[in-house]
VOLO-673921 format. One line per field, with one value per residue (C-alpha): chain; x, y, z. Coordinates in steps of 0.001 Angstrom, whole numbers, plus 500000, padded with zeros to 6 digits. Layout:
REM VOLO-673921
cadena	(A, ...)
u	(X, ...)
v	(Y, ...)
w	(Z, ...)
***
This chain:
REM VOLO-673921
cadena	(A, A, A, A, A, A, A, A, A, A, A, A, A, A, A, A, A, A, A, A, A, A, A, A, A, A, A, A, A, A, A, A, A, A, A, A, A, A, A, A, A, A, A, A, A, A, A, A, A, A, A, A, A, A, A, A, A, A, A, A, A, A, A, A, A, A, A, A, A, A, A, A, A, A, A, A, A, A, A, A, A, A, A, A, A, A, A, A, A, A, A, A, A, A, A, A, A, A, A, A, A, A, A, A, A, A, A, A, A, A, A, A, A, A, A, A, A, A, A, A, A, A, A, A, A, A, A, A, A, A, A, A, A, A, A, A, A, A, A, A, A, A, A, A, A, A, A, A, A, A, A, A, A, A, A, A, A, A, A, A, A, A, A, A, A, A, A, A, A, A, A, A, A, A, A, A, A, A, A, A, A, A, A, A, A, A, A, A, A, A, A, A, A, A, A, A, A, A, A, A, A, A, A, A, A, A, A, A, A, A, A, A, A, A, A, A, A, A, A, A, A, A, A, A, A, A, A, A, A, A, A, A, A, A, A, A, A, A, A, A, A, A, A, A, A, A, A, A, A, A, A, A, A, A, A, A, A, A, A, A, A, A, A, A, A, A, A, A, A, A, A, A, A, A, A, A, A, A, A, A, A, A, A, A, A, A, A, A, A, A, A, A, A, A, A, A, A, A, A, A, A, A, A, A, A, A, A, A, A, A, A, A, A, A, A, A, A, A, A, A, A, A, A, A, A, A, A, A, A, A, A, A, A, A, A, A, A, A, A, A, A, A, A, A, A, A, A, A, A)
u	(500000, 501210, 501542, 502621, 502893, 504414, 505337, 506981, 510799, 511996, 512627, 515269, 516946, 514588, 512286, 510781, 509035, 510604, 508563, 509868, 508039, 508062, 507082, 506656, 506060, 504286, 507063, 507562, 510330, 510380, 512247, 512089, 512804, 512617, 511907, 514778, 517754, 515610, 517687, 517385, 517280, 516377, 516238, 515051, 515599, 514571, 517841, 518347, 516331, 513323, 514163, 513993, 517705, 518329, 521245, 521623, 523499, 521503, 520353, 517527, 515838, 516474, 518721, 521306, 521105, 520958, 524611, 526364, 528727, 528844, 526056, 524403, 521915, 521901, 520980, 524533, 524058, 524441, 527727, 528442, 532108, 535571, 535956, 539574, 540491, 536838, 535929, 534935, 534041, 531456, 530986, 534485, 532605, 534376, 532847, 533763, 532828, 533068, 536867, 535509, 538155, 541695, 541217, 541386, 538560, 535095, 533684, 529755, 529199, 530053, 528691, 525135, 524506, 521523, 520958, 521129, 518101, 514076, 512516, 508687, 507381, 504554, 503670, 502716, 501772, 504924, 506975, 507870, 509246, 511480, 511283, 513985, 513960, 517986, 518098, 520621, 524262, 522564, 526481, 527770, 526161, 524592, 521202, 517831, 516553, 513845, 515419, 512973, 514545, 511877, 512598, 510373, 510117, 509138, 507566, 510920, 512522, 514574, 514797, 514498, 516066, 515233, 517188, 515408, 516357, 515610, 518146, 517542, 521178, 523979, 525467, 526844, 524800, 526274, 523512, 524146, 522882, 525308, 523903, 526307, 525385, 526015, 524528, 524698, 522536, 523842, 525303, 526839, 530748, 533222, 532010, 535574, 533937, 531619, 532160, 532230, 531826, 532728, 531816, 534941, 538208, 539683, 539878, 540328, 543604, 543828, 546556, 546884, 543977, 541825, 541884, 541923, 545048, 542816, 544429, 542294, 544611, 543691, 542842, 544343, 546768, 546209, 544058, 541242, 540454, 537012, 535692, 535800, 533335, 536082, 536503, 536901, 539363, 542002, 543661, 542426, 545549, 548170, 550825, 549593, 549436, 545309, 544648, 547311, 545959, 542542, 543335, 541523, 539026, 537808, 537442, 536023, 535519, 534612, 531975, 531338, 527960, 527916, 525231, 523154, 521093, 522200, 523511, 527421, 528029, 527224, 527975, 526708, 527179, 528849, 526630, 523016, 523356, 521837, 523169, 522701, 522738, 523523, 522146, 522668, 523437, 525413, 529404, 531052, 530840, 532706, 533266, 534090, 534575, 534013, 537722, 536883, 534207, 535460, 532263, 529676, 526615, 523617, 520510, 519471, 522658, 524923, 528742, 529963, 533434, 535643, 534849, 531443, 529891, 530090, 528964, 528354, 527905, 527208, 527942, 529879, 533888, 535044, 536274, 534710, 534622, 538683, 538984, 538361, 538412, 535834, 532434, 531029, 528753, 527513, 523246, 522505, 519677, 516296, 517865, 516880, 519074, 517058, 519182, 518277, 520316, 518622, 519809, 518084, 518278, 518109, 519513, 521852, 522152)
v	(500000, 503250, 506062, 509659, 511601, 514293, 515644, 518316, 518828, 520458, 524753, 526737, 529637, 532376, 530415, 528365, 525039, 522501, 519710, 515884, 513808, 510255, 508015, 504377, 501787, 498626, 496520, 498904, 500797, 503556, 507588, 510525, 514199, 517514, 520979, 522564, 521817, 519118, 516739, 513046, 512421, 508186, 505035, 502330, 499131, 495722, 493425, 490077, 488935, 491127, 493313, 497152, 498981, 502823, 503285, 506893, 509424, 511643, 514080, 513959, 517063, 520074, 521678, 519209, 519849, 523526, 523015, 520433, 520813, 517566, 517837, 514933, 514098, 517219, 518539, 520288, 523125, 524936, 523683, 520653, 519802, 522520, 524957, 526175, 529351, 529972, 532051, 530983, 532558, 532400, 534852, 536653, 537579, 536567, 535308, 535403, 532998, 532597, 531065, 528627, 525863, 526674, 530646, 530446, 527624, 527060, 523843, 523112, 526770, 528206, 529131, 530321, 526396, 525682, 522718, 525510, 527015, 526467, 524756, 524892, 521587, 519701, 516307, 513788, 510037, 508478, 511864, 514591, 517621, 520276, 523758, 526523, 529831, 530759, 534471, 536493, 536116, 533776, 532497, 534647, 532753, 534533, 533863, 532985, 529712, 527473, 524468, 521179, 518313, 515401, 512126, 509453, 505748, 503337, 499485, 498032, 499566, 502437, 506012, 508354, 512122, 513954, 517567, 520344, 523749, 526354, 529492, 532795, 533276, 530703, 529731, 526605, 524022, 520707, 519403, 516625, 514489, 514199, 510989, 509525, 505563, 502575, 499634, 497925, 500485, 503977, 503272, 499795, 501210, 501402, 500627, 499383, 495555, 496942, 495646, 498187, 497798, 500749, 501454, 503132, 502888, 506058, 508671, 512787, 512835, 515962, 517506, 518143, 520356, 517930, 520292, 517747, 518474, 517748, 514279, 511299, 508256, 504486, 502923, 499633, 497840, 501125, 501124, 503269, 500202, 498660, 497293, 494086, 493971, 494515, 495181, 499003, 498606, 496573, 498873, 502594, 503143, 502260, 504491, 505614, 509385, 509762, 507456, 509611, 512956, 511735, 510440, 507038, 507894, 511130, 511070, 511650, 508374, 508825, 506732, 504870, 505377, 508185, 510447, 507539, 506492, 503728, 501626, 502536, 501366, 498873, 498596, 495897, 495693, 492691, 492398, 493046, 491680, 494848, 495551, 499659, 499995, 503459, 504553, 508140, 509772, 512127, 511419, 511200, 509877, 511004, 508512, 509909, 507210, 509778, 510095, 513593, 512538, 513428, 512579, 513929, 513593, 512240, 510963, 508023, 509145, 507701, 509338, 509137, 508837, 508581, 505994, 504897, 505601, 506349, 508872, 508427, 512059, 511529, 514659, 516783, 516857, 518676, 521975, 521131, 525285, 524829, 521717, 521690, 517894, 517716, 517776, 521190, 521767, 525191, 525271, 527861, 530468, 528674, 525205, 522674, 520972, 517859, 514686, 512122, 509800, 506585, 504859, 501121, 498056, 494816, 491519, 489060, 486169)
w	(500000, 498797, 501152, 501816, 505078, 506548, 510102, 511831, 511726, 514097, 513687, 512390, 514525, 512658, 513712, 510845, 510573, 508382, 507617, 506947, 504490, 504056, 500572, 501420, 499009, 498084, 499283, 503007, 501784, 503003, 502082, 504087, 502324, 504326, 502795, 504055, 502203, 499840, 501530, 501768, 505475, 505144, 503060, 504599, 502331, 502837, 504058, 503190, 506175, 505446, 507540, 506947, 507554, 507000, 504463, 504579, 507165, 508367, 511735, 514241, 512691, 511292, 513195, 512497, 508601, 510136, 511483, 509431, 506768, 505393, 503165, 504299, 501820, 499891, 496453, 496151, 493250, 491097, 490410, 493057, 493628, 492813, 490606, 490757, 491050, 492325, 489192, 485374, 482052, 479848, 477092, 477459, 480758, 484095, 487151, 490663, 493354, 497087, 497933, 500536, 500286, 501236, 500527, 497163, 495242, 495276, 496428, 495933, 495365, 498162, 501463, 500491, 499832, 498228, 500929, 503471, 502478, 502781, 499301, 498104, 497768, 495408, 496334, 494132, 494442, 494127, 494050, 495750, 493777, 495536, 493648, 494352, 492799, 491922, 490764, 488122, 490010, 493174, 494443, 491805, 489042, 485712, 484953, 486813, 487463, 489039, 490262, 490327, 492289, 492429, 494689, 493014, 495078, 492741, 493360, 492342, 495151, 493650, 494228, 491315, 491460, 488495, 488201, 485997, 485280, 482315, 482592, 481030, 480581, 479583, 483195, 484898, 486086, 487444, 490653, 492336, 495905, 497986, 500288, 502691, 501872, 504111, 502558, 506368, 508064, 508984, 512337, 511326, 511097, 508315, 505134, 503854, 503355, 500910, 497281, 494678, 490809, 488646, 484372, 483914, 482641, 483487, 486335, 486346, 488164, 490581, 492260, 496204, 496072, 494805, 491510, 488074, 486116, 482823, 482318, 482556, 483616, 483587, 486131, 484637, 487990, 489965, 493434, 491251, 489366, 490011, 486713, 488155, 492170, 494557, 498279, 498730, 501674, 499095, 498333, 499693, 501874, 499089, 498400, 495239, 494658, 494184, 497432, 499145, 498194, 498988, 501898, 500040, 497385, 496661, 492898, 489693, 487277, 483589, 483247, 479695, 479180, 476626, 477919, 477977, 481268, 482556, 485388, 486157, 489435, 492225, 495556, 498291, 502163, 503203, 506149, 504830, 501611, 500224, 496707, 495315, 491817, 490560, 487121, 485277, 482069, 483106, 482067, 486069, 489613, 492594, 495006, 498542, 501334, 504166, 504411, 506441, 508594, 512441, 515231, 513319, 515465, 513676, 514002, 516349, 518632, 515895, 515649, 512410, 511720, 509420, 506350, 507690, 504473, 500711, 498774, 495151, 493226, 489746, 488117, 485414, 486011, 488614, 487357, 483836, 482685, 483164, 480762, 476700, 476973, 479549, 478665, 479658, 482164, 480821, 479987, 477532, 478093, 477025, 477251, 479789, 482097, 482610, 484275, 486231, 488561, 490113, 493398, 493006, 495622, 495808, 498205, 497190, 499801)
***
């Protein structure tokens, strides 16, 4: 049986009442989405005992998404991940952005973050669409925009996001949802015994800033290689320069699906037997292991720490407007940005 509901989430200093809604359904799983931020606050998936486990980091209520700075479960836009140098051009115009990453790039758009902010919302039957208006130079970006995020739970137990956008000016647009996974339940520890398959043969290789150089290098007997399911712990602490400037992975795959939607990853928990497939057309993924996670307090009086979970941000290349030989994440005034990335589960036994 199909269901929505919604309930108070908690209040925000000024004073405003976020609300949290939750899609369940005909199988029991179950998604919760708040209005502030859009963010994805829980997944809970069936394991392979039948039993229902939350996969996704998350806080008690608002006022944790209030405070944190780990984006936990965000819509990160208008341009998630770096852009170095913090400014672009477009147009033989130049843009500048807010240096919020070592004093001098621009990471997820700076610090007016669209997951930082309150969203309108229109709820459907098996959706709920998020709806942000973005105005001329909002974060220092040209051109006004509505952004529509929609989280869709279908009956074969996947989660939809669909991204859409129509500038009035040629800008940069490169969203993302930046969920903190743990296929074993959120407060089940390191996520190092997951298996992880990737669809791609090469990597954006960055330099100690975690800014791409513009080569792509191949993963072929390096620790970034997961075309075939392997263990993520194998290898994340070898001495090989992206694992070391990552502190273990915190990078950008080219993915090999050519625009295309389709499924590029996989990942299961070793405990649960829950298997996520990840599906998208757009051409990259970041995969973060939560190298940077330090006690974060959560929800259910979970800690997070350091590699508890994995993030998996399909997206544009970081610092795309840099790079002729990356695709280019700049939408054209009148053109729609219209992407979709699903997140879709299953058990293996």
């Amino acid at each position: 049986m199909r269901s929505l509901t919604k309930k108070k989430f908690g209040v925000t200093k000024d004073g405003r009442q976020a609300l949290l809604y939750t899609l369940e359904n005909s199988n029991g799983m179950k998604i919760s989405v708040t209005d502030f931020g859009a963010a994805l606050v829980s997944a809970f998936v069936p394991d392979k005992d039948g039993n229902l486990k939350d996969i996704v980091a998350g806080y008690e209520d608002v006022s944790g998404y209030e405070r944190g700075t780990a984006s936990f479960g965000a819509p990160v836009g208008r341009c998630a991940n770096r852009i170095g140098g913090a400014s672009f051009a477009i147009n033989g115009c130049v843009y500048h952005l807010t240096k919020n990453e070592r004093g001098k790039n621009n990471l997820h758009s700076g610090n007016d973050f669209y997951n930082k902010r309150f969203w309108s919302v229109k709820e459907g039957e098996t959706s709920i669409t998020f709806l942000l208006h973005s105005e001329d130079m909002d974060q220092g970006f040209p051109g006004m925009l509505d952004m529509h995020v929609t989280y869709e739970l279908t009956d074969e137990n996947s989660i939809k996001i669909h991204y859409y956008a129509v500038p009035d000016k040629d800008t940069v647009i490169n969203m993302t949802n930046h969920s903190y996974f743990n296929l074993n339940g959120h407060d089940s520890g390191e996520i190092i015994d997951h298996t992880l398959w990737l669809n791609a043969d090469y990597f954006t290789r960055a330099d100690e800033e975690s800014i791409p150089t513009g080569e792509l290098v191949d993963v072929t007997g390096t620790p970034m290689d997961f075309r075939n399911c392997t263990r993520i712990g194998d290898r994340i602490d070898d001495p090989y320069e992206a694992t070391v400037l990552g502190c273990g992975y915190d990078h950008n795959w080219v993915l090999k699906n050519n625009g295309i939607f389709e499924k590029v990853a996989e990942a299961k928990g070793n405990q649960s037997g829950i298997v996520m497939e990840v599906s998208t057309d757009l051409p990259g993924i970041q995969i973060y292991t939560a190298n940077f996670l330090n006690g974060e307090k959560g929800k259910s009086g979970e800690v997070y720490e350091r590699r508890t979970s994995v993030c998996f941000e399909t997206q544009y290349f970081p610092d795309a407007v840099h790079h002729e030989n990356f695709e280019s994440p700049i939408c054209k005034a009148g053109q729609a940005y219209d992407t979709t990335t699903e997140f879709k589960f299953r058990v293996e036994n």
